[in-house]
The first five atom37 places (N, CA, C, CB, O) and aatype in JSON, in Angstrom:
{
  "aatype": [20, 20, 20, 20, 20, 20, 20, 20, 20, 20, 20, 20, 20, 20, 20, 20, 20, 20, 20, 20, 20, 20, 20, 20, 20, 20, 20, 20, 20, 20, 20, 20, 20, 20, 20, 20, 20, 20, 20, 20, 20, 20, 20, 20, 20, 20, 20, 20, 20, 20, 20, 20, 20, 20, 20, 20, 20, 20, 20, 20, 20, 20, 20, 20, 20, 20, 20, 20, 20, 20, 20, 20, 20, 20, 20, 20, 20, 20, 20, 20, 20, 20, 20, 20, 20, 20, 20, 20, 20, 20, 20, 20, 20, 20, 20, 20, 20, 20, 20, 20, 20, 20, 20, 20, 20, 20, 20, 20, 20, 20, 20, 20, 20, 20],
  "atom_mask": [
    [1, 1, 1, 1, 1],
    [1, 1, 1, 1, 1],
    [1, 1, 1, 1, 1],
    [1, 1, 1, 1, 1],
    [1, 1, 1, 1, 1],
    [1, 1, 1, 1, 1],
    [1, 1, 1, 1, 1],
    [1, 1, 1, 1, 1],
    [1, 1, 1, 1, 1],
    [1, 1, 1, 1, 1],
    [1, 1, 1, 1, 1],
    [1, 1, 1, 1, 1],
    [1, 1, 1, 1, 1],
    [1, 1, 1, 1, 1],
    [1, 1, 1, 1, 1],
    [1, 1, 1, 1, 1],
    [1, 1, 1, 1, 1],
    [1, 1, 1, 1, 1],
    [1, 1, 1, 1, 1],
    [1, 1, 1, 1, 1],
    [1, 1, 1, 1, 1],
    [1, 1, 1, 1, 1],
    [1, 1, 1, 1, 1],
    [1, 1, 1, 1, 1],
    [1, 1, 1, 1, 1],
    [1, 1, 1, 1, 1],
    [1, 1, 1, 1, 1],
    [1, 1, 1, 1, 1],
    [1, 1, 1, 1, 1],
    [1, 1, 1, 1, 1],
    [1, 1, 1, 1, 1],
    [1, 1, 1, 1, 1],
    [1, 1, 1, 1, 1],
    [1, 1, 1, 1, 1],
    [1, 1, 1, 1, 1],
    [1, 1, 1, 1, 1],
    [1, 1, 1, 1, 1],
    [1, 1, 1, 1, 1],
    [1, 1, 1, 1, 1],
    [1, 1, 1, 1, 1],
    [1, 1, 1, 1, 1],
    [1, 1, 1, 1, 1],
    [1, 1, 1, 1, 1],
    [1, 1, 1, 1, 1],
    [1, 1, 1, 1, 1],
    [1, 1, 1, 1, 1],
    [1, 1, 1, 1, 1],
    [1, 1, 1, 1, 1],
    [1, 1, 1, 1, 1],
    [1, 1, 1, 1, 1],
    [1, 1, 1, 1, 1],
    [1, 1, 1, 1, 1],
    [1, 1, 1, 1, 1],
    [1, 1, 1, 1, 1],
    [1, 1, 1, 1, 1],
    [1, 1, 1, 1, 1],
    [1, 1, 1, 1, 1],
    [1, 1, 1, 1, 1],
    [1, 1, 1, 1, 1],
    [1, 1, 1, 1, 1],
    [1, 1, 1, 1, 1],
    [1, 1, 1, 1, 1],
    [1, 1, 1, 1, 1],
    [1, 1, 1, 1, 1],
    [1, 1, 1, 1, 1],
    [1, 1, 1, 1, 1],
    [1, 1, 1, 1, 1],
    [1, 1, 1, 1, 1],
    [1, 1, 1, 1, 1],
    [1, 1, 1, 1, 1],
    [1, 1, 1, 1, 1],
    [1, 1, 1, 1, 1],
    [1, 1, 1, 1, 1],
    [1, 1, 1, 1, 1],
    [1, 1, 1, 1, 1],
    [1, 1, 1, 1, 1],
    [1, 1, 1, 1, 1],
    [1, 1, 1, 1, 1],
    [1, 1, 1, 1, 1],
    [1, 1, 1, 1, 1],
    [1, 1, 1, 1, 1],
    [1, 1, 1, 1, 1],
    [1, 1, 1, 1, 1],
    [1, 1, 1, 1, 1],
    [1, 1, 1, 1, 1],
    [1, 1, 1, 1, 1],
    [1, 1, 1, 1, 1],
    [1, 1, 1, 1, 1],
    [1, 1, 1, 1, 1],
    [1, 1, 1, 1, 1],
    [1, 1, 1, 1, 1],
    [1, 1, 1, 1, 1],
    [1, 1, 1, 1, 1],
    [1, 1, 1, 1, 1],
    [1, 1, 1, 1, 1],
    [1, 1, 1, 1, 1],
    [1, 1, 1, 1, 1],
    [1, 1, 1, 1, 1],
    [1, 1, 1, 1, 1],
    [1, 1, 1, 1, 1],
    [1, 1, 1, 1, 1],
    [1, 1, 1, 1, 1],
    [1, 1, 1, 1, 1],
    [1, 1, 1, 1, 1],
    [1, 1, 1, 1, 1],
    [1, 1, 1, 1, 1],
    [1, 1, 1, 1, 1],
    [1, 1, 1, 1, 1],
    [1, 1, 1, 1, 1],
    [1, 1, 1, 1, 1],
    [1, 1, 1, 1, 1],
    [1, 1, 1, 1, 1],
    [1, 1, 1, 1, 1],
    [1, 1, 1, 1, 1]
  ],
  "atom_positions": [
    [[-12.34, -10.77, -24.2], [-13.45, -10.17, -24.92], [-12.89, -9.13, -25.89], [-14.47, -9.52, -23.93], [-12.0, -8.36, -25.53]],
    [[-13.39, -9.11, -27.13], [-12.96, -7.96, -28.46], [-13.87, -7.06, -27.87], [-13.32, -8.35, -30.36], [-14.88, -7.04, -27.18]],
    [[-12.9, -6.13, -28.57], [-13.23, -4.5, -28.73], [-14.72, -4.33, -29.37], [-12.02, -3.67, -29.84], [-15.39, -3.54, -28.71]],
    [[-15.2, -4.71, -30.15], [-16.25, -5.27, -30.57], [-17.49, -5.37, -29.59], [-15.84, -6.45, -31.0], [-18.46, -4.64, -29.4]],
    [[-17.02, -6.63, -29.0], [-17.96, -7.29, -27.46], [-18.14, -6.29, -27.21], [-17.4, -8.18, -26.11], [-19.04, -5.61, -27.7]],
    [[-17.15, -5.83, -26.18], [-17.21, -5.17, -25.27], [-17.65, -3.44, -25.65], [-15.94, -5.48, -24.67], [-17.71, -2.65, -24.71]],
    [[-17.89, -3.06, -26.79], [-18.95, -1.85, -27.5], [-20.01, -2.4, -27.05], [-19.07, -1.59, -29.22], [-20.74, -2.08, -26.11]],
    [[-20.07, -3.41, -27.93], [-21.7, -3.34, -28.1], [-22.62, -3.85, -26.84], [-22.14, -4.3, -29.4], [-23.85, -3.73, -26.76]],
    [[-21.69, -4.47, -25.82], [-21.84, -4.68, -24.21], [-22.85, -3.43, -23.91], [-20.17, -4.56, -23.24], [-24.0, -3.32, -23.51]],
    [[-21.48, -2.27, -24.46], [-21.7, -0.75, -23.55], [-22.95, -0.15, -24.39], [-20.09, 0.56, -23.59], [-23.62, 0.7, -23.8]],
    [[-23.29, -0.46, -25.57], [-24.14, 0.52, -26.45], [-25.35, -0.45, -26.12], [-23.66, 0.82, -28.3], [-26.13, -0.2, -27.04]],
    [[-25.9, -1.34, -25.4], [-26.7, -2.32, -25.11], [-27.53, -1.7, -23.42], [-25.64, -3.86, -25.09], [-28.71, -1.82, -23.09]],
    [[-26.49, -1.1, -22.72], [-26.66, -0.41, -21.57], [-27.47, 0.71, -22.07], [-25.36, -0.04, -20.88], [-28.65, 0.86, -21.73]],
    [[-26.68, 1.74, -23.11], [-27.34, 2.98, -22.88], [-28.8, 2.77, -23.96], [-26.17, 4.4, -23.3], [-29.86, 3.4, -23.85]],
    [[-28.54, 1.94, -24.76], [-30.14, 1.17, -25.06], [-30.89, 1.23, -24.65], [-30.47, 0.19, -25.08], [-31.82, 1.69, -25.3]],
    [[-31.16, 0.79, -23.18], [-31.87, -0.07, -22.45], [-32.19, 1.29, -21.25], [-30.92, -1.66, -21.97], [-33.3, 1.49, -20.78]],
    [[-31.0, 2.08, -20.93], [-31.54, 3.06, -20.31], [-32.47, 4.53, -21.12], [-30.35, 3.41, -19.6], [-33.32, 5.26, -20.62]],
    [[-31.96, 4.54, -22.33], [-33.01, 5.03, -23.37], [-34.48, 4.91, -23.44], [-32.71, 4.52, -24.42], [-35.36, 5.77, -23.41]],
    [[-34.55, 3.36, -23.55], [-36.17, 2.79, -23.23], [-36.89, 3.14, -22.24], [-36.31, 1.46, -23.02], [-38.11, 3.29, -22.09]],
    [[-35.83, 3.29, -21.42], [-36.49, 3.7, -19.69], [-36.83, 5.17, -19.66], [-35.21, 3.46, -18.23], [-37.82, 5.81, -19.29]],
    [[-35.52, 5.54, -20.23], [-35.92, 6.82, -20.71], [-37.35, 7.62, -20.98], [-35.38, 6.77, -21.72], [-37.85, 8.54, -20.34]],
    [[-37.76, 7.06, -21.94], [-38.83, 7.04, -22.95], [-40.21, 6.93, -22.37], [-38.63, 5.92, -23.89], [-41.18, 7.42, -22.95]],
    [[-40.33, 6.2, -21.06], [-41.7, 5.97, -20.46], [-41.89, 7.01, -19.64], [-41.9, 4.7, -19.71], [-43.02, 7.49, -19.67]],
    [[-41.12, 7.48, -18.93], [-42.03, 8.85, -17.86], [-41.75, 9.88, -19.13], [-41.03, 9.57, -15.79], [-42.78, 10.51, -19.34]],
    [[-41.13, 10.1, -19.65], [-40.95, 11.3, -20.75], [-42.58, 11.43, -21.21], [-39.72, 10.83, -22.28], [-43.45, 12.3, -21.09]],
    [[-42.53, 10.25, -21.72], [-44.0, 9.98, -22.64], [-44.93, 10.1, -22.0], [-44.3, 8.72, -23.26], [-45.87, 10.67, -22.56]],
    [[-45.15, 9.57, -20.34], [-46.22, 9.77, -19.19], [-46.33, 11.41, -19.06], [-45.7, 8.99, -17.61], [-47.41, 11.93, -18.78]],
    [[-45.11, 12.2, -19.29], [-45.45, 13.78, -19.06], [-45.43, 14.48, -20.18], [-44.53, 14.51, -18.17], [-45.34, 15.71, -20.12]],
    [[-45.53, 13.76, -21.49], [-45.83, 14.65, -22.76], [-46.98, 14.56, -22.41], [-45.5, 14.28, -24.27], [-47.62, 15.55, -22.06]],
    [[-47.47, 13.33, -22.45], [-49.48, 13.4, -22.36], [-50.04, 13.99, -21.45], [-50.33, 12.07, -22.14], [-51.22, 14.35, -21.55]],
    [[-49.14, 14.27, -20.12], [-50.03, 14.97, -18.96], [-49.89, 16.6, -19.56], [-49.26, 14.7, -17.09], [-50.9, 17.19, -19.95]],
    [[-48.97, 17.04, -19.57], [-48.87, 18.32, -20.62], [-49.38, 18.64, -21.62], [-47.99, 18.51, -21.06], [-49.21, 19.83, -21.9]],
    [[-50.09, 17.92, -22.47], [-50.44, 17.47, -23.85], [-49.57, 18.06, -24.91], [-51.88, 17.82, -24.17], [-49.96, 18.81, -25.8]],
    [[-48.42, 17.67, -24.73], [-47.37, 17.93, -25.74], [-46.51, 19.56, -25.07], [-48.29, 18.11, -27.54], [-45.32, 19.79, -25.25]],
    [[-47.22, 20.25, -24.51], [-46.24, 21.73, -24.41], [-45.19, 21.34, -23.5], [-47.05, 23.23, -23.71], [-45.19, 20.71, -22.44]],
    [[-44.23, 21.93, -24.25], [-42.66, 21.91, -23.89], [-42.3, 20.38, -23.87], [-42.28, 22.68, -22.28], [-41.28, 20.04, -23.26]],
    [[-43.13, 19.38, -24.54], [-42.27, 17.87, -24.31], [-40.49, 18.2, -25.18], [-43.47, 16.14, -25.44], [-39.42, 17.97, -24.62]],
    [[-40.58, 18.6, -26.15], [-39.48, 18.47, -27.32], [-38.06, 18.9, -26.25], [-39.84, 19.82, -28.94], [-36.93, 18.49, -26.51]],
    [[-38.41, 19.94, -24.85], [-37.17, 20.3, -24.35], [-36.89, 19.15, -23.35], [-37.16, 21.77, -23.72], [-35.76, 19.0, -22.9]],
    [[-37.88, 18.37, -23.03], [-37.73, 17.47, -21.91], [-37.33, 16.37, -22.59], [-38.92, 17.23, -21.02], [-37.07, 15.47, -21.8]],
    [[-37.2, 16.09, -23.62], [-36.87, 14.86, -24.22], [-35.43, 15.21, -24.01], [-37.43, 14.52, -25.77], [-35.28, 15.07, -22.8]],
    [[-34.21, 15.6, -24.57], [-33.05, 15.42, -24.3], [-32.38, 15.28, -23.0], [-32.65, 16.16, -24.82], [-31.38, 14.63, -22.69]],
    [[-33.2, 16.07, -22.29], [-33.02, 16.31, -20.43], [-33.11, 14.72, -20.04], [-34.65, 17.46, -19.43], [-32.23, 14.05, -19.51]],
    [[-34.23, 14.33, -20.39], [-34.73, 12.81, -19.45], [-33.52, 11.89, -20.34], [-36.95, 12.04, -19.78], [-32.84, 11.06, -19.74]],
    [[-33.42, 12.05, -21.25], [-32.64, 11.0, -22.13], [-30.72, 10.86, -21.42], [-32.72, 11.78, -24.12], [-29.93, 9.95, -21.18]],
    [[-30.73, 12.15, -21.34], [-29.32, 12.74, -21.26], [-29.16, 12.35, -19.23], [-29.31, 14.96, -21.94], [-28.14, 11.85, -18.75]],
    [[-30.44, 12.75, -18.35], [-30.24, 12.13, -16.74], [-30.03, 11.12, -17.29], [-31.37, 12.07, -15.49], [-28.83, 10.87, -17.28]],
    [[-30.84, 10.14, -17.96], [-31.09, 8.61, -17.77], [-29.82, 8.11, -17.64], [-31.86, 7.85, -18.92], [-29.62, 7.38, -16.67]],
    [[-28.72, 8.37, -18.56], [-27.47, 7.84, -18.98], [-26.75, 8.23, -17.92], [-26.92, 8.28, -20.28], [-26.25, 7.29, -17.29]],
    [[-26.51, 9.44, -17.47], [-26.32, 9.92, -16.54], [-26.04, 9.07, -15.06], [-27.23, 10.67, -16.64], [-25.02, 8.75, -14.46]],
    [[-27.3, 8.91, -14.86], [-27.99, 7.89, -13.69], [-27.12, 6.73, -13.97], [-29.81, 7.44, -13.87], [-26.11, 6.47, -13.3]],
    [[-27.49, 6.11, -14.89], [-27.33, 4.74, -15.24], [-25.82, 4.5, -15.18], [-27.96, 4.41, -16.64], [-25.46, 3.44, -14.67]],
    [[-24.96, 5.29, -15.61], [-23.51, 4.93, -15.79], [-23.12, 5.01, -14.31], [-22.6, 5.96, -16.85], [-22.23, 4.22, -13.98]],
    [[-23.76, 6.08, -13.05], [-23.23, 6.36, -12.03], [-23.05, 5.03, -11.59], [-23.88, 7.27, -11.25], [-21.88, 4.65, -11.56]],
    [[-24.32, 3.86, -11.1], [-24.27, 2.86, -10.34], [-23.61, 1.92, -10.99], [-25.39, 2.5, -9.92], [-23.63, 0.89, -10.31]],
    [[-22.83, 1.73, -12.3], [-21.64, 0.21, -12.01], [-20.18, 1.05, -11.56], [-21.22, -1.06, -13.97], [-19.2, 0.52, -11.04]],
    [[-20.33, 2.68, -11.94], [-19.49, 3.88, -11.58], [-18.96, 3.41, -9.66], [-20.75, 5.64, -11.82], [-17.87, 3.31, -9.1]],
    [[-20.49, 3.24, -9.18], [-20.16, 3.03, -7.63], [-19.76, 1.8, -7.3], [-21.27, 3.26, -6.74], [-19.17, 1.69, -6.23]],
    [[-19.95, 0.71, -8.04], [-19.39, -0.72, -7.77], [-20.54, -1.57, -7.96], [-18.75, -0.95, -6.27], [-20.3, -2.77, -7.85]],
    [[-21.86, -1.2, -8.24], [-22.73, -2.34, -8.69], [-22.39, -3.23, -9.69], [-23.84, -1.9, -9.09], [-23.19, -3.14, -10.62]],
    [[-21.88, -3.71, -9.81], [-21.69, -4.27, -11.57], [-22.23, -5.55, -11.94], [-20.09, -4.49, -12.05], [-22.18, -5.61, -13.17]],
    [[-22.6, -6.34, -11.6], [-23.33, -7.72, -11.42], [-24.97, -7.51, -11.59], [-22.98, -8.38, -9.81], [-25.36, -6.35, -11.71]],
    [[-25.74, -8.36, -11.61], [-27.53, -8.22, -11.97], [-27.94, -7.27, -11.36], [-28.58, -9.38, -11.55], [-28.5, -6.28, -11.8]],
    [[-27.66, -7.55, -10.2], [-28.86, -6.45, -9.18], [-27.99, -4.75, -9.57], [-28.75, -7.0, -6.63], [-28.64, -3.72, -9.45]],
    [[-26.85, -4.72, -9.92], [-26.06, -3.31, -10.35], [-27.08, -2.97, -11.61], [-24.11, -3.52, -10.89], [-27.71, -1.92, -11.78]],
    [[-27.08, -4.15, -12.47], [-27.96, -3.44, -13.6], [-29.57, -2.92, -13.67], [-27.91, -4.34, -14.61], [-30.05, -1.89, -14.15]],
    [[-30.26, -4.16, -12.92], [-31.51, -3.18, -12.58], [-31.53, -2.17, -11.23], [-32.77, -4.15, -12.4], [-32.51, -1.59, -10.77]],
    [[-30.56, -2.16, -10.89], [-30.25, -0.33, -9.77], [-30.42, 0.49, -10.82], [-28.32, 0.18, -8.9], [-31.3, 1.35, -10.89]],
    [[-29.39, 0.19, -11.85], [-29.48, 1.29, -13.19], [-30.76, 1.84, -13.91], [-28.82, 0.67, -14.36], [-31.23, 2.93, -14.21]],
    [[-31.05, 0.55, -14.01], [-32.08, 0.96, -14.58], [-33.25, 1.5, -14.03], [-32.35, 0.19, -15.15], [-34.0, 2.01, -14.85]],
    [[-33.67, 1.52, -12.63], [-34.35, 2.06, -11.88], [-33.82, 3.62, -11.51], [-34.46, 1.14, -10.87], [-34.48, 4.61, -11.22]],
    [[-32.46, 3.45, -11.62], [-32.01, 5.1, -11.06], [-32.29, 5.92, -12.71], [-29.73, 5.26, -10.32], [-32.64, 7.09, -12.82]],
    [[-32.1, 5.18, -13.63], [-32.44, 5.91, -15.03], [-33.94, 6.22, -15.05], [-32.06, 4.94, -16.38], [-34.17, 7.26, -15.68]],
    [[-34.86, 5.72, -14.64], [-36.12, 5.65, -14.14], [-36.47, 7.46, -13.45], [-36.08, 4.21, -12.87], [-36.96, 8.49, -13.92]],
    [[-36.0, 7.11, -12.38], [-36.07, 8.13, -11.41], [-35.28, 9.42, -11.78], [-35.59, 7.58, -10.13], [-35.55, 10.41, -11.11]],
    [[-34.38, 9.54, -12.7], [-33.54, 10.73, -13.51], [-34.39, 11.29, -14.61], [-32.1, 10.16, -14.23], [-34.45, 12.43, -15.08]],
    [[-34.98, 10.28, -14.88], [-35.54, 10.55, -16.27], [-36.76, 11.2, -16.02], [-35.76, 9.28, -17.16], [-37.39, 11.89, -16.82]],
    [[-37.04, 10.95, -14.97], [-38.94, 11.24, -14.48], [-38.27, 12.66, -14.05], [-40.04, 9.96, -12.73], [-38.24, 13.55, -14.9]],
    [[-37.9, 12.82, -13.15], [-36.96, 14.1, -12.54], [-36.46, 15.32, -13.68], [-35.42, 13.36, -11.88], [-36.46, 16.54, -13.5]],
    [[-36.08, 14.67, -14.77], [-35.41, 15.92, -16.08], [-36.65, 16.17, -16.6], [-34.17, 15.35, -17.55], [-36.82, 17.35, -16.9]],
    [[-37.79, 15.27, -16.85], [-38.73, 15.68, -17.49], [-39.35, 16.37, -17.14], [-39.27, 15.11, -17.82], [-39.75, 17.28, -17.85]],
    [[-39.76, 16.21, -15.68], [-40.64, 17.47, -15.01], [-39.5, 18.61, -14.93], [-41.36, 17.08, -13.24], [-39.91, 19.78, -14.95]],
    [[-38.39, 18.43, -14.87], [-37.61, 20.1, -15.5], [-37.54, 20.34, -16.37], [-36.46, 20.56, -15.43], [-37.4, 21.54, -16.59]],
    [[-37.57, 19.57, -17.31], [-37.8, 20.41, -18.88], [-39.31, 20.95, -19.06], [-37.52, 19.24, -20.34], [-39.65, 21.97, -19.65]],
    [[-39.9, 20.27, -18.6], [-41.77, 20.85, -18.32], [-41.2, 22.19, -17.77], [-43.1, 19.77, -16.81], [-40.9, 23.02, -18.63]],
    [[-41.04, 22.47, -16.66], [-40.55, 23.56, -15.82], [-40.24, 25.07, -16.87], [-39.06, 22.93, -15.01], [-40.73, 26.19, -17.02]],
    [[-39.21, 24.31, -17.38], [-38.18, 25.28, -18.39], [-39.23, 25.73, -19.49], [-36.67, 24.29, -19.24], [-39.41, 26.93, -19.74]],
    [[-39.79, 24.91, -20.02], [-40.33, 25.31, -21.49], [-41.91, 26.15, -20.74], [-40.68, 23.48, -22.83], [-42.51, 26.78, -21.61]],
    [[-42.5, 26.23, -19.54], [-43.07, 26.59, -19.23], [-42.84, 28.18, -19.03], [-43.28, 25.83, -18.6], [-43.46, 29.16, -19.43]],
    [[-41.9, 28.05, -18.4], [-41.24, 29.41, -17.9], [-40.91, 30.4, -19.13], [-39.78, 29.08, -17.09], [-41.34, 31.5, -19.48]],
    [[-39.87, 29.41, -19.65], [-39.7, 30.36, -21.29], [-40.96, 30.67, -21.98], [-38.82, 29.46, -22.58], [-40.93, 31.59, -22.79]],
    [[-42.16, 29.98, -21.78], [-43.8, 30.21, -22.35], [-44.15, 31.6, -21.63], [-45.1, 28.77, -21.78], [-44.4, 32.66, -22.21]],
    [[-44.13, 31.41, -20.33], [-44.44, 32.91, -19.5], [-43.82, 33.99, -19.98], [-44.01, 32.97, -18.04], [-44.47, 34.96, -20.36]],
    [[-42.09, 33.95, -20.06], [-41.46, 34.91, -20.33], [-41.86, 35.79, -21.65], [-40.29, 34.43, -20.31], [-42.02, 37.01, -21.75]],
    [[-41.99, 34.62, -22.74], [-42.53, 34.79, -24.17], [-44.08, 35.45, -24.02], [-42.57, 33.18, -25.02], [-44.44, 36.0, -25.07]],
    [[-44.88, 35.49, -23.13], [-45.89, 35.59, -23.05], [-46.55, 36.96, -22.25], [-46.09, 34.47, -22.67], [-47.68, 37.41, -22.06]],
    [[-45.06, 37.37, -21.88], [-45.16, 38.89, -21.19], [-44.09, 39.91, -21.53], [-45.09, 38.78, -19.59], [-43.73, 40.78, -20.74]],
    [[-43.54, 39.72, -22.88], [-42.73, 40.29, -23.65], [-44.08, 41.28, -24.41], [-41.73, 39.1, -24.59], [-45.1, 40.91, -24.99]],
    [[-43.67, 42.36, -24.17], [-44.9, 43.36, -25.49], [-44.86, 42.46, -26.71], [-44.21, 45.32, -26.2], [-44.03, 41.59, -26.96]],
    [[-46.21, 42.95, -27.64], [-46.11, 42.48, -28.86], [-45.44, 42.77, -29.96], [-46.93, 42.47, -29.17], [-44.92, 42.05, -30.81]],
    [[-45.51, 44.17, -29.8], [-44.99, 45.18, -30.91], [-43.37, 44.44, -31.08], [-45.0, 47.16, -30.27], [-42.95, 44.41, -32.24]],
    [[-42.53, 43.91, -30.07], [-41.32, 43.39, -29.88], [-40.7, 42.11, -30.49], [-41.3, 43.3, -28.73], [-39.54, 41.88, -30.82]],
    [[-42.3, 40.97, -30.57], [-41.94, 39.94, -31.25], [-42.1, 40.24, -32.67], [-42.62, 38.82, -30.83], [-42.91, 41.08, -33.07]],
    [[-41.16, 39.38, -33.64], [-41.34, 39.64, -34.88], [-43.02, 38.71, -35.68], [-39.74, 39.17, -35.49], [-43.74, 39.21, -36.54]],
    [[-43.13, 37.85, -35.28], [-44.54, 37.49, -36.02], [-45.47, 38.81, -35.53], [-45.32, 35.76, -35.42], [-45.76, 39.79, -36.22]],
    [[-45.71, 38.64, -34.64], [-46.97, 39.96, -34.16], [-46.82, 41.27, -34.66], [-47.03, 40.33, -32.54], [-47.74, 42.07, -34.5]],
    [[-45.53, 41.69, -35.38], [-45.64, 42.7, -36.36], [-45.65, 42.71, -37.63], [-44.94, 43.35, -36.24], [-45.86, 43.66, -38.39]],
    [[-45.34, 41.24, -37.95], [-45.86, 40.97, -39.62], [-46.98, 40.35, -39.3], [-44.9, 39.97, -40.76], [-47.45, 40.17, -40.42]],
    [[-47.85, 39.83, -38.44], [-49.22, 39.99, -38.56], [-50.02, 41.22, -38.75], [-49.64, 39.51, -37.61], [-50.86, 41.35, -39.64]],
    [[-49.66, 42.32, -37.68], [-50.05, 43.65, -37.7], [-50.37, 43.9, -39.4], [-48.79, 44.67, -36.98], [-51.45, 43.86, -39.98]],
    [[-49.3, 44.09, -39.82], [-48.62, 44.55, -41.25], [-49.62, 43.95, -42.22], [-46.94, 43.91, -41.56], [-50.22, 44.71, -42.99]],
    [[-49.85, 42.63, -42.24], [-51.2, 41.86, -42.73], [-52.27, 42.26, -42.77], [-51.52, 40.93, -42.19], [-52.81, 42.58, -43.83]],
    [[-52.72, 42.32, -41.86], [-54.42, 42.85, -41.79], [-54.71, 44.06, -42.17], [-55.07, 42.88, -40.43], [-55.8, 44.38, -42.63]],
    [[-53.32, 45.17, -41.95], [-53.62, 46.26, -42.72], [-53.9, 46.7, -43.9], [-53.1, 46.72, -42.63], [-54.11, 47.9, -44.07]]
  ]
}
């Protein structure tokens, strides 16, 4: 097999765990209605691959190795997303109990209305 093949073999994998990627991500942008999706997108994308490379990593490598993968990219991906929910939530709180006078919009608003 060329160097070639055997790329586009490998860039066909993280494809495919991408896609997988993409469905619980998207199931918890809409349950969120968008807040904090943008941090959970790299998280779920970045487990998925993650996941996915571990099981031919352990010796699956044949059919049933590839949909393990793709099911463990499944279950990584669902897993980062509800932590990036987590994260962008938290950083929302933090942002949200910082005085005003401290953030910079809320004092060039101030500055405005005056």
């Amino acid at each position: 097999m060329t160097f070639e093949a055997r790329l586009a073999f490998v860039l066909f994998f993280f494809l495919c765990w991408t896609i997988v990627a993409l469905l619980p991500w998207a199931v918890t942008a809409v349950a969120v209605r968008g807040r904090g999706a943008i941090i959970a997108l790299p998280l779920a994308v970045f487990a998925a691959w993650a996941a996915g490379v571990v099981v031919p990593l352990a010796g699956w490598r044949d059919a049933t190795g590839f949909f393990v993968s793709l099911l463990a990219a499944l279950v990584a991906a669902s897993a980062a997303s509800a932590a990036g929910i987590a994260v962008a939530r938290r950083i929302e709180a933090l942002r949200a109990s910082e005085p005003a006078a401290s953030r910079p919009a809320a004092g060039r608003r101030a500055r405005l209305d005056s």
